[in-house]
N, C-alpha and C positions, 0 to 999 in steps of 0.2 A: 450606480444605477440599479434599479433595482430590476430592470429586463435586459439580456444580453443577445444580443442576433445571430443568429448561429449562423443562418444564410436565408439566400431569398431565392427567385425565378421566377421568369415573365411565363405564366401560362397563357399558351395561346390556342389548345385545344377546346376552349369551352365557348359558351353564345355570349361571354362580357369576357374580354381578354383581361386580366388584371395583375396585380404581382401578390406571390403568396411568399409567406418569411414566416422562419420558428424562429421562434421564442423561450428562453428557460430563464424561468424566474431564479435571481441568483441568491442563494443561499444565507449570504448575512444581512438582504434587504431589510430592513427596518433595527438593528440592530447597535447600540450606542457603540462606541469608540471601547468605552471599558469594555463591552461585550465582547466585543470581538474580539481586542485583545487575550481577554480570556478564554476565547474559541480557541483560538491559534495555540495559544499554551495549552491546552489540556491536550490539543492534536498532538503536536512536538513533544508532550510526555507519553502518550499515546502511541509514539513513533519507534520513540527511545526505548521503553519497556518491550516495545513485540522486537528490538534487534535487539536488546540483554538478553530475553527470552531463548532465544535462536544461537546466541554465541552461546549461552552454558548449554545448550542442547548438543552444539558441534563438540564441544569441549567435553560431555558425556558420551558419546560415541568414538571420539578418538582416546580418551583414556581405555574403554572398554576395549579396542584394535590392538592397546599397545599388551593389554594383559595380556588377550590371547597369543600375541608374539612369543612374550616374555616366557610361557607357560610352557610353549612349543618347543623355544628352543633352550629351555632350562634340565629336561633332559638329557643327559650323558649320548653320544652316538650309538656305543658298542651298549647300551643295557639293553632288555629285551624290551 
């Protein structure tokens, strides 16, 4: 469909009571089958790349944690 109903309500404050309803026109309206297809895929690679983006991100801030561990306690006790 190419309009979706979001919701409606009887007004009854005004001089013609009547029913008012939104409306959002939906996104792949007019759009062929391949199209879409090809929406959906470029989304889901779209998706994929921003969470690899965020794992090497985590994965650069927990390498960096362990250096400074390593640094700290690579130090002798008794040195000054």
């Amino acid at each position: 469909p190419t309009f979706e109903c979001l919701g409606y309500d009887d007004v009854d404050l005004v001089l013609v009571p009547h029913v008012a309803a939104v409306f959002v026109k939906s996104e792949d309206a007019g759009l062929t089958a391949a199209e879409r297809s090809a929406k959906e895929a470029k989304i889901e690679q779209e998706r994929m790349a921003e969470i690899s983006i965020s794992a090497f991100e985590r994965g650069i801030k927990k390498r960096k944690r362990k250096k400074k561990k390593t640094a700290d306690s690579s130090t002798p006790e008794g040195a000054p």
